[in-house]
MDTraj code that builds the backbone (N, CA, C; nanometers):
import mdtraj as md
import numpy as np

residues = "UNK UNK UNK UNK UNK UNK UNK UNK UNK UNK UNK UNK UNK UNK UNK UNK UNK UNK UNK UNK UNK UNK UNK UNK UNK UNK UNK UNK UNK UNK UNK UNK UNK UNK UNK UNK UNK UNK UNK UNK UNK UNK UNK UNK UNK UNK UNK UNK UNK UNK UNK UNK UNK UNK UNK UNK UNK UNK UNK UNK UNK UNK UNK UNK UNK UNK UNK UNK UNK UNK UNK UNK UNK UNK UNK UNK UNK UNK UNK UNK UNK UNK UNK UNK UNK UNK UNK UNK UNK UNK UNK UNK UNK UNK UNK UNK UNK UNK UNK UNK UNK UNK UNK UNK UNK UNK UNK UNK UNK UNK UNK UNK UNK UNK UNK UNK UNK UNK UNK UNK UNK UNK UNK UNK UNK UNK UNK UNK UNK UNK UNK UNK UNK UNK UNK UNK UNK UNK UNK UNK UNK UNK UNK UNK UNK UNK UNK UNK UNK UNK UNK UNK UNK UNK UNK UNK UNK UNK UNK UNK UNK UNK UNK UNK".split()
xyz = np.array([
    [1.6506, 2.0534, 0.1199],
    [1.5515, 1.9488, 0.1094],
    [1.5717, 1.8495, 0.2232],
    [1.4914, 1.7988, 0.3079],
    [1.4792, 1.7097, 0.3588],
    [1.4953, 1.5784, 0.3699],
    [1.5433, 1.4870, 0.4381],
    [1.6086, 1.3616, 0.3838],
    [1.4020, 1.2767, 0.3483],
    [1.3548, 1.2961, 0.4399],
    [1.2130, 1.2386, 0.3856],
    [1.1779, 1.2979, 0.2565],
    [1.1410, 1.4005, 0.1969],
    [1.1608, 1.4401, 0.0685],
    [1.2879, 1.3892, 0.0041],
    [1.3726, 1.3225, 0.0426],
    [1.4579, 1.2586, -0.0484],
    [1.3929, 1.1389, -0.0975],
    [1.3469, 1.0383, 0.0371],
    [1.3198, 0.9434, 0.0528],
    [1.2130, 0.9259, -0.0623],
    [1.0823, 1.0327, -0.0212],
    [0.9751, 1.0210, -0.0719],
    [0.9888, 1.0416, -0.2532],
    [1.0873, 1.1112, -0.2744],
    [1.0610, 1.1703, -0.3958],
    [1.1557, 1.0588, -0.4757],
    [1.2566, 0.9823, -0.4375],
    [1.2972, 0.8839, -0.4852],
    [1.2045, 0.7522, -0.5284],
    [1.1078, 0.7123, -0.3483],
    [0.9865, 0.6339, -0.4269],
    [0.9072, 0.6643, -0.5382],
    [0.8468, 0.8031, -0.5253],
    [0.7752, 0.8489, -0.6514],
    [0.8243, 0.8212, -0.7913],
    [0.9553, 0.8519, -0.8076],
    [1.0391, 0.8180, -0.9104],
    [1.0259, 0.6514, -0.9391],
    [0.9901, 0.5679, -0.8692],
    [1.0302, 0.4069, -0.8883],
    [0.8569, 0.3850, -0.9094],
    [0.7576, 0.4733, -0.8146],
    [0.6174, 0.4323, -0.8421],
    [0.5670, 0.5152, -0.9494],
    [0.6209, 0.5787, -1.0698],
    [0.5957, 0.5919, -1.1487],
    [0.6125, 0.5315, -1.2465],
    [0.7511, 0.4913, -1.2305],
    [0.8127, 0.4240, -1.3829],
    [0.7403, 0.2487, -1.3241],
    [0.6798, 0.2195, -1.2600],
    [0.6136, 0.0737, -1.2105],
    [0.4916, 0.0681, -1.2356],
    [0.4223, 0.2025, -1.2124],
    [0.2828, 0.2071, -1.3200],
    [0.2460, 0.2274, -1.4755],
    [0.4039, 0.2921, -1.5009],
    [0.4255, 0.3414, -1.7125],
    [0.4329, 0.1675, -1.7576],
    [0.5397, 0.0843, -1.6662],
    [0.6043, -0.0495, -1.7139],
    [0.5516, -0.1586, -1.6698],
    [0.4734, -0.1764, -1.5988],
    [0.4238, -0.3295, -1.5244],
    [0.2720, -0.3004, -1.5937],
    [0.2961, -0.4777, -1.6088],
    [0.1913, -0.5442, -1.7272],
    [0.1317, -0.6690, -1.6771],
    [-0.0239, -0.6850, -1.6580],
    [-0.0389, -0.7931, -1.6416],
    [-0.1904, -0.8045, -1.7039],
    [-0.1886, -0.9574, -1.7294],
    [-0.3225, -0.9814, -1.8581],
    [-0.4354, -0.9100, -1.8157],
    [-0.5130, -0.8351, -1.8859],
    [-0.6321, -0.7624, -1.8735],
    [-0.7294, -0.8307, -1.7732],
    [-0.7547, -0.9389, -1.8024],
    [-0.8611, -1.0035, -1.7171],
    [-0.8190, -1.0277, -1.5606],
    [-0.6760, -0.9775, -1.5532],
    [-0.6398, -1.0141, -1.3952],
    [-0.6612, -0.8785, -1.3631],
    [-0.6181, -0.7399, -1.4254],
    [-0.5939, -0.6387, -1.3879],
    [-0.7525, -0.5571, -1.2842],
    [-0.8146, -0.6081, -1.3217],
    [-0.9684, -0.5659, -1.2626],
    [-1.0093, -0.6937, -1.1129],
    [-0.9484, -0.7499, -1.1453],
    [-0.9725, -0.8331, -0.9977],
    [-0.7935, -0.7868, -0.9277],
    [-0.7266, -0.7662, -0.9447],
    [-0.5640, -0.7382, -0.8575],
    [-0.6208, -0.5701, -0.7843],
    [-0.5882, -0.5683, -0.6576],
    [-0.5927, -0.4736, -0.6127],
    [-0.5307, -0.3225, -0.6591],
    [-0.5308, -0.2169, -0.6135],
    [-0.4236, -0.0914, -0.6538],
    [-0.3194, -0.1440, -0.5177],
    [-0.1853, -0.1345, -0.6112],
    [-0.0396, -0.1713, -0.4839],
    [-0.0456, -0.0651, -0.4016],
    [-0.0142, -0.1122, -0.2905],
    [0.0517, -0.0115, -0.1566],
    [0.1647, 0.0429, -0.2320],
    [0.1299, 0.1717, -0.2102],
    [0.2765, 0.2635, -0.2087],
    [0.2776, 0.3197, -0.0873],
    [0.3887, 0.3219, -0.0189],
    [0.4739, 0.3638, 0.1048],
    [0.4856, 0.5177, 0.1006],
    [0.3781, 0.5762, 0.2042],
    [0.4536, 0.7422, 0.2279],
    [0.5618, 0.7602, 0.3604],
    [0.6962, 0.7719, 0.3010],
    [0.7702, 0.7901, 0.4291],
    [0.7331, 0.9486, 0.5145],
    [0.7323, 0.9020, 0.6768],
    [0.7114, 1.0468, 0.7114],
    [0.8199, 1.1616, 0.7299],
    [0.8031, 1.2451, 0.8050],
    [0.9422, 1.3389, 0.8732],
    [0.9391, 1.1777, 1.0355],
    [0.8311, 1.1917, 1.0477],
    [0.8992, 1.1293, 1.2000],
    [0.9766, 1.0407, 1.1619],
    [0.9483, 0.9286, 1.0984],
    [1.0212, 0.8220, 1.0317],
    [1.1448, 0.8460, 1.0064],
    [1.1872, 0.9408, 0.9366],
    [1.2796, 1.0217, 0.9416],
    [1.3909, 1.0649, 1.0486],
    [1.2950, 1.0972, 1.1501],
    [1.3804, 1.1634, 1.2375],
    [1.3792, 1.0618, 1.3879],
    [1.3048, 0.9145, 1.3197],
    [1.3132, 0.7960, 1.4382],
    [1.4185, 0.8239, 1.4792],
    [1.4790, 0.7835, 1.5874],
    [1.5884, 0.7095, 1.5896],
    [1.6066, 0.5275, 1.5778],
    [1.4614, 0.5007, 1.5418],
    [1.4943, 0.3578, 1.5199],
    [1.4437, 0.3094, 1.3848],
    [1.3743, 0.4118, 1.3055],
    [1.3488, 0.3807, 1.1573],
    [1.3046, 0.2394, 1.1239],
    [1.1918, 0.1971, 1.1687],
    [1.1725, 0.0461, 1.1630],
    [1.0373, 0.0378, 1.0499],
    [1.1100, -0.0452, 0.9436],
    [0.9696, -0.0852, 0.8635],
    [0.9060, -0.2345, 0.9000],
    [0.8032, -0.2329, 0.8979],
    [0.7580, -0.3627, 0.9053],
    [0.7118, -0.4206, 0.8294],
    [0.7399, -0.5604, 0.7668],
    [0.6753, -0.5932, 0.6435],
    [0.5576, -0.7128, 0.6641],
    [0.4275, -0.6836, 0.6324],
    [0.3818, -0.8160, 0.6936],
    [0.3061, -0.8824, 0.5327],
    [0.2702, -0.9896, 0.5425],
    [0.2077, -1.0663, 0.4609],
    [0.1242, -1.0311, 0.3560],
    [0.0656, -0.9672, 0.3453],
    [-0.0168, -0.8979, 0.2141],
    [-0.1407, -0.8444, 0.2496],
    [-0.1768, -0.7579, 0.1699],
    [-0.3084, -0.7073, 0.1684],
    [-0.4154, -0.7492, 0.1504],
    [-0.5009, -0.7295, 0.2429],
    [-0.6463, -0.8120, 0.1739],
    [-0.7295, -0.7387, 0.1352],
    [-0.7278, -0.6468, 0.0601],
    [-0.8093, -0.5555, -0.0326],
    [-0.7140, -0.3932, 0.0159],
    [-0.7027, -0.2991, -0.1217],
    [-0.6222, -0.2131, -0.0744],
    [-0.6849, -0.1063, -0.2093],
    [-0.7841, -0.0743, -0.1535],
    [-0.8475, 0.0425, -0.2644],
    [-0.8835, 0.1560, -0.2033],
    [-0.9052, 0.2727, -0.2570],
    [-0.9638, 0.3949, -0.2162],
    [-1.0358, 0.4729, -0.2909],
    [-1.1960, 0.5350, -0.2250],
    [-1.2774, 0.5995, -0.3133],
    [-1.3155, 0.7270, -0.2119],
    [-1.4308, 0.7933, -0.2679],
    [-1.4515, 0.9130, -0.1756],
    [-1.5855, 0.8179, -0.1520],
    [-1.5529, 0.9153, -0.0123],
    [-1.6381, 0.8284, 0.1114],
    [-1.6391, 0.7340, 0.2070],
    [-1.5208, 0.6706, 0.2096],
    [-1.4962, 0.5384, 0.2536],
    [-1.4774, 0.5594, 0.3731],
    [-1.4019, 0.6379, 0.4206],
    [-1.3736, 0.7108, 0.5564],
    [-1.3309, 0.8096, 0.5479],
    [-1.3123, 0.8709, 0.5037],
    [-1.2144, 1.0067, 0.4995],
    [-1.2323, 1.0835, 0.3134],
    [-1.2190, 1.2167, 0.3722],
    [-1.2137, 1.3207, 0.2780],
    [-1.1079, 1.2808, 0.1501],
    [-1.1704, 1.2280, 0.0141],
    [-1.0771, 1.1678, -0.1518],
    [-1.0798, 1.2727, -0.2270],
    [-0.9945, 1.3329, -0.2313],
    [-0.9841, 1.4306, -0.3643],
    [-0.9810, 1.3989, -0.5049],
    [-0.9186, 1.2696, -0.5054],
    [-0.8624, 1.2280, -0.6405],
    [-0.9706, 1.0949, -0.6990],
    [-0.9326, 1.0743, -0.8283],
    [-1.0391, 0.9613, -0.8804],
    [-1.0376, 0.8435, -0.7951],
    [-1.1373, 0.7324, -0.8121],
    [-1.1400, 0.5861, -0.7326],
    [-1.0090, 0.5353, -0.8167],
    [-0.9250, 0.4432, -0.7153],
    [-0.8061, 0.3803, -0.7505],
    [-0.8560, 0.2245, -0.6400],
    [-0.9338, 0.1352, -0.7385],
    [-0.9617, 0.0562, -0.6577],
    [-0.9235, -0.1075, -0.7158],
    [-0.8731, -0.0778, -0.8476],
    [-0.7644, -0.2259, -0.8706],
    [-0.6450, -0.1879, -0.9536],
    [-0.6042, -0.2525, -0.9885],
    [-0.4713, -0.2152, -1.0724],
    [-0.4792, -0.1287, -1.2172],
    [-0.6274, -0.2029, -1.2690],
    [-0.6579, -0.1209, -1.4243],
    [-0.6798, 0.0648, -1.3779],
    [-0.7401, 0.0439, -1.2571],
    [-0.7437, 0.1944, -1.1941],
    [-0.6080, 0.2498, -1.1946],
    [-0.5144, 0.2002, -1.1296],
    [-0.3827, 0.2649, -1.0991],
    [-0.3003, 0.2567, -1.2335],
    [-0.3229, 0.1827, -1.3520],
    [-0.2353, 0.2191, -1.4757],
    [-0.3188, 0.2975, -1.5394],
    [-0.4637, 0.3344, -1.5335],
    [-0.5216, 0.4153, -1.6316],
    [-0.5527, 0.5790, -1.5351],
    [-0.5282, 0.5467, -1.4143],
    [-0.5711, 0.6633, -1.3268],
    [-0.4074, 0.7873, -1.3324],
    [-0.3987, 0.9165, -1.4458],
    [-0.2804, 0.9882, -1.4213],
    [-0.2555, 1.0416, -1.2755],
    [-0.3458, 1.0303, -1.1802],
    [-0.2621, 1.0923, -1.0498],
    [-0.2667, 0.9730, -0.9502],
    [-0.2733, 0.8048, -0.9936],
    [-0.2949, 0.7112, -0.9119],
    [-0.1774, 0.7422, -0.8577],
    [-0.0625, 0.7701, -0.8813],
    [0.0435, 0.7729, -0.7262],
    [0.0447, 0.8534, -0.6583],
    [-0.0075, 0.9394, -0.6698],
    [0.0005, 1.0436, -0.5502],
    [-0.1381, 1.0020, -0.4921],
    [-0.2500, 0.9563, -0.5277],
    [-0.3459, 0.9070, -0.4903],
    [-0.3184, 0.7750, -0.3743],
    [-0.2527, 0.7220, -0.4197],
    [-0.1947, 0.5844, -0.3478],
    [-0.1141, 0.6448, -0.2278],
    [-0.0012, 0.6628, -0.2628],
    [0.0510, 0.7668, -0.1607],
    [-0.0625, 0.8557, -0.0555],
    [-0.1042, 0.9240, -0.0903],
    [-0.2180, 0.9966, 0.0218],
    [-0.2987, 0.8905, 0.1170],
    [-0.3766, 0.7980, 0.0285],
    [-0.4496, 0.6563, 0.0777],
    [-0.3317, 0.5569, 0.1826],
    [-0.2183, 0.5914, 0.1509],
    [-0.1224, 0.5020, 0.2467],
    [-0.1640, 0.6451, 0.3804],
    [-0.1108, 0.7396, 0.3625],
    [-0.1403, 0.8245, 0.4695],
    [-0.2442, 0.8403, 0.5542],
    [-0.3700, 0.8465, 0.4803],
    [-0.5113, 0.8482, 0.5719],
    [-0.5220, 0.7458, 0.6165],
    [-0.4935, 0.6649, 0.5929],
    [-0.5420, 0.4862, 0.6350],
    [-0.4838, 0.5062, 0.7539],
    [-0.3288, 0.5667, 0.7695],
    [-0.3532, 0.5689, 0.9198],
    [-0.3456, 0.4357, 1.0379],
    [-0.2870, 0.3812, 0.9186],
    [-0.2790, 0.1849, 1.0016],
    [-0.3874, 0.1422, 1.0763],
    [-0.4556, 0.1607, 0.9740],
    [-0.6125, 0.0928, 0.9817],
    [-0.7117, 0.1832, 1.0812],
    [-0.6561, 0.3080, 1.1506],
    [-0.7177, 0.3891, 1.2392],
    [-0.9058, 0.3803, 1.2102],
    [-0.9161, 0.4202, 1.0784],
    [-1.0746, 0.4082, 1.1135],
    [-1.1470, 0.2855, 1.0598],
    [-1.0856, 0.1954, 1.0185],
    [-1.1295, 0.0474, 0.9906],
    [-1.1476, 0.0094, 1.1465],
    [-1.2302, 0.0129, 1.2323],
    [-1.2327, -0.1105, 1.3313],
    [-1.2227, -0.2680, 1.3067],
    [-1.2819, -0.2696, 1.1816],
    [-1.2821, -0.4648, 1.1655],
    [-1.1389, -0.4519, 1.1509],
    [-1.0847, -0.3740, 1.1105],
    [-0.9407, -0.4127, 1.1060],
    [-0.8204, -0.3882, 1.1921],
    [-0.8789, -0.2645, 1.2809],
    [-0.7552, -0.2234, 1.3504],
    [-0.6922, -0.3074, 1.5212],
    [-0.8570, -0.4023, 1.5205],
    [-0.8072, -0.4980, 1.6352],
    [-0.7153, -0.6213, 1.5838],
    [-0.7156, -0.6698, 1.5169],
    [-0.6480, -0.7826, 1.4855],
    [-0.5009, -0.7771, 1.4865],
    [-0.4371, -0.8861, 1.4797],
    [-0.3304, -0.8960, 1.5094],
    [-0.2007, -0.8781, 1.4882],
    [-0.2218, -0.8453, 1.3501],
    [-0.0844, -0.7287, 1.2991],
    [-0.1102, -0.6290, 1.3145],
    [-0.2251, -0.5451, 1.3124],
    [-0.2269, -0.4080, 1.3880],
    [-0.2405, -0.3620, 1.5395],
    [-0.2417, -0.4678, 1.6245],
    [-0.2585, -0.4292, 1.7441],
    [-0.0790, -0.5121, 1.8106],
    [-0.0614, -0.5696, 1.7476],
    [0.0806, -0.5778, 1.7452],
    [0.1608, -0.4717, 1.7175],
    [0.1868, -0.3856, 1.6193],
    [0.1950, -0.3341, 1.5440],
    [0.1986, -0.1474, 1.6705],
    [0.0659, -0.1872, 1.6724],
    [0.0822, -0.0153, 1.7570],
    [0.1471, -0.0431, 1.9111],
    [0.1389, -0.1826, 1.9684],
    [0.2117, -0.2181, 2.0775],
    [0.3421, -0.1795, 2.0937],
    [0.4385, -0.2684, 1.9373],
    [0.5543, -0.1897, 1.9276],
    [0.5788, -0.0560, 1.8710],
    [0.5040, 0.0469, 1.8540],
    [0.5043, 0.1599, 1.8030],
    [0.5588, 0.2012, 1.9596],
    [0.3822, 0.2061, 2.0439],
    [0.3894, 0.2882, 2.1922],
    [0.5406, 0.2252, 2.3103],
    [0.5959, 0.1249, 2.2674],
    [0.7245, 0.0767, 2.3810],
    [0.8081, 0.0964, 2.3067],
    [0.8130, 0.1748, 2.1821],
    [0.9667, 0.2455, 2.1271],
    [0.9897, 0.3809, 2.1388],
    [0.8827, 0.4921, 2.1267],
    [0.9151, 0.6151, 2.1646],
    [0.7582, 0.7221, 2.2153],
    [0.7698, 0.7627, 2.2511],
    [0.6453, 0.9167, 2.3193],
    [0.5875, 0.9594, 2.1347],
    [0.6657, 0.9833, 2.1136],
    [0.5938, 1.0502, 1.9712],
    [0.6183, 0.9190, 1.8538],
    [0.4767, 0.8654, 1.8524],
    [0.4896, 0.7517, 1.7762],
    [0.3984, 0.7689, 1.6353],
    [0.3687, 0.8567, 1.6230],
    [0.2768, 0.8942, 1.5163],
    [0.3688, 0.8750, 1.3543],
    [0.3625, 0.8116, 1.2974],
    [0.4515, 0.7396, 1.1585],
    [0.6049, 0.7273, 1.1985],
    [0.6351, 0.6895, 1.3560],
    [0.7714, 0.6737, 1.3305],
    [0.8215, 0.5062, 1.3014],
    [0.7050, 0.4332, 1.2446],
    [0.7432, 0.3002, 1.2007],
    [0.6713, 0.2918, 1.0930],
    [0.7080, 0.2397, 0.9540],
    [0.6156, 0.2607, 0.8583],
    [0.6273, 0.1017, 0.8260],
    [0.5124, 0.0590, 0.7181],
    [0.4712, -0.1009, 0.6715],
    [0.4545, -0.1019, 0.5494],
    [0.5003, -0.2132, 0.5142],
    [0.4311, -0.2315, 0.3774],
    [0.3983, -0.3674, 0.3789],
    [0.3705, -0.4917, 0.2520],
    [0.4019, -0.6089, 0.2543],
    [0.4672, -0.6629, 0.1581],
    [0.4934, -0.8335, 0.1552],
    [0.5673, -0.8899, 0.0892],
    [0.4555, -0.8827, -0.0705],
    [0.3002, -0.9220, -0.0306],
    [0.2745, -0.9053, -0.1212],
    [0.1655, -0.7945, -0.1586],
    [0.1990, -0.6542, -0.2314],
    [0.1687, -0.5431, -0.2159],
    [0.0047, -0.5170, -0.2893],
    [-0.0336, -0.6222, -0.3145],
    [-0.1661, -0.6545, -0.3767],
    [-0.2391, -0.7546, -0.3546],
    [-0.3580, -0.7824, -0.3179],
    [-0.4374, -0.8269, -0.3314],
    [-0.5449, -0.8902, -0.4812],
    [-0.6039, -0.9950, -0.4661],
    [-0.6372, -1.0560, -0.5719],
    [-0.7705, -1.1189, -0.5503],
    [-0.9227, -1.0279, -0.6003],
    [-1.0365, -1.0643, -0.5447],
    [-1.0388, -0.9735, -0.4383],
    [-0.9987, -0.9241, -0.3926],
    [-1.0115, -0.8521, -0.2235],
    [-0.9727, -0.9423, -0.1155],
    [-0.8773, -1.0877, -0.1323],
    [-0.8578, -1.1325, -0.0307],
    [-0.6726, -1.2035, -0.1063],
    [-0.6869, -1.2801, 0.0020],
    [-0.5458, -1.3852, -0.0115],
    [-0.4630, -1.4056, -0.1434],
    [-0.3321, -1.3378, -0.2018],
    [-0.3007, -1.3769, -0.3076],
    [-0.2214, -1.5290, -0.2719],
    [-0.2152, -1.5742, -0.1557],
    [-0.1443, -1.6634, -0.1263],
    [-0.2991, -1.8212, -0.1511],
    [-0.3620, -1.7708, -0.1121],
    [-0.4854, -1.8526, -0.0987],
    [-0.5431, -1.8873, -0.2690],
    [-0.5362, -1.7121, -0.3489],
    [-0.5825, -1.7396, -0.4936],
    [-0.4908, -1.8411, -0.5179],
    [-0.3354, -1.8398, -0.5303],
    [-0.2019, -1.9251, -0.6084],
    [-0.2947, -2.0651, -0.6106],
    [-0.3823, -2.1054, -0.4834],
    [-0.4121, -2.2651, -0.5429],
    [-0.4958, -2.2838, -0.5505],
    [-0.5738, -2.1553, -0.6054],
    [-0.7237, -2.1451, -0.7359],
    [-0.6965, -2.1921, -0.8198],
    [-0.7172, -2.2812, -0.9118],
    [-0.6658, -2.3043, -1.0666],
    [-0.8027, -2.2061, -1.1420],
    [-0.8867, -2.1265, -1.1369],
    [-0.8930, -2.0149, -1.1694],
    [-0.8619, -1.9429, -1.2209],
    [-0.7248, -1.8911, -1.1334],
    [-0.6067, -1.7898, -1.1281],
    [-0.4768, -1.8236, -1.2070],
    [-0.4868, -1.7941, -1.3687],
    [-0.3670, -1.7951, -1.4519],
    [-0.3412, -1.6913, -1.4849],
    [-0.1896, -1.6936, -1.4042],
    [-0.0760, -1.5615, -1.4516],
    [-0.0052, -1.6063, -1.5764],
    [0.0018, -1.4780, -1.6639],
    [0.0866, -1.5638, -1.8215],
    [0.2278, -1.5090, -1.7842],
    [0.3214, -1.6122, -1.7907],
    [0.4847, -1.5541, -1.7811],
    [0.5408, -1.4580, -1.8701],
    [0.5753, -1.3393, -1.7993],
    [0.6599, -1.2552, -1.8775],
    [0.7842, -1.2775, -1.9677],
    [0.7348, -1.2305, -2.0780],
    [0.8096, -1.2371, -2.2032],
    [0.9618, -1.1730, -2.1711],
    [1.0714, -1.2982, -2.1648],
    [1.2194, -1.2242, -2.1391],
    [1.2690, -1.1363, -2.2814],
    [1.3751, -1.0679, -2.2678],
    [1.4196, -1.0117, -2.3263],
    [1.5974, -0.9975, -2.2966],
])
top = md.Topology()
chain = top.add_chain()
for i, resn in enumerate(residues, 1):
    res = top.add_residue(resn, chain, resSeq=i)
    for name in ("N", "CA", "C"):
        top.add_atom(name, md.element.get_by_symbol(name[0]), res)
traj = md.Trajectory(xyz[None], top)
């Protein structure tokens, strides 16, 4: 087995038991995006500089058929999708892959974490195709934009998880 099939099949293991166990009030779950899940590649793998980058959050992070590219699997387009959808992780997973760091989004692929982004890809190695992978700090979106911007909606009430 491959150390990326290690990699990968270890996330799967953590993005499963995160879609069986994470809970949040119904009325948020349909406005919160579906989370980025991370597909590690072989190149990534076989970087020699293995660099993730983490940037600030998503501003909408859904996938349907049609959007750009060939969807096999159901729409996974907020969170109630990804706890009620049985193949949302491998769905998520694939959608991290085609996206392709924003390759066929133009509104998105000029701006400045992605054109940053492929700058340091092309001045680290010749074969740069997933040998740096991303995620963010905050792996969802809320509305399709800013979860940093919702926090000072008063709108936006999260109920605190019940300790145990």
């Amino acid at each position: 087995m491959s150390e990326t099939s290690d990699i990968q099949k270890s996330l799967h293991v953590r993005y499963l038991k995160f879609q069986e166990e994470a809970e949040v009030p119904s009325s948020l779950a349909s406005r919160l995006s579906s989370p980025l899940l991370i597909a590690a590649t072989d190149a990534w793998s076989a970087s020699k500089f293995r660099i993730l980058i983490v940037g600030q959050e998503v501003l909408g992070w859904a996938f349907a058929s049609g959007s750009y590219y060939e969807w096999p699997f159901n729409p996974v387009a907020n969170f109630h999708d990804f706890k009620t959808n049985h193949d949302a992780v491998e769905s998520l997973v694939q959608g991290y892959r085609v996206f392709d760091y924003a390759k066929y989004q133009p509104e998105n692929s000029g701006g400045p974490f992605w054109s940053t982004y492929r700058k340091l890809r092309a001045g680290l190695e010749e074969n740069i195709e997933g040998s740096i992978l991303f995620t963010n700090l905050f792996r969802m979106s809320i509305d399709g934009g800013s979860v940093l911007k919702a926090s000072r909606d008063d709108s936006v009430t999260v109920q605190k998880a019940p300790t145990h």
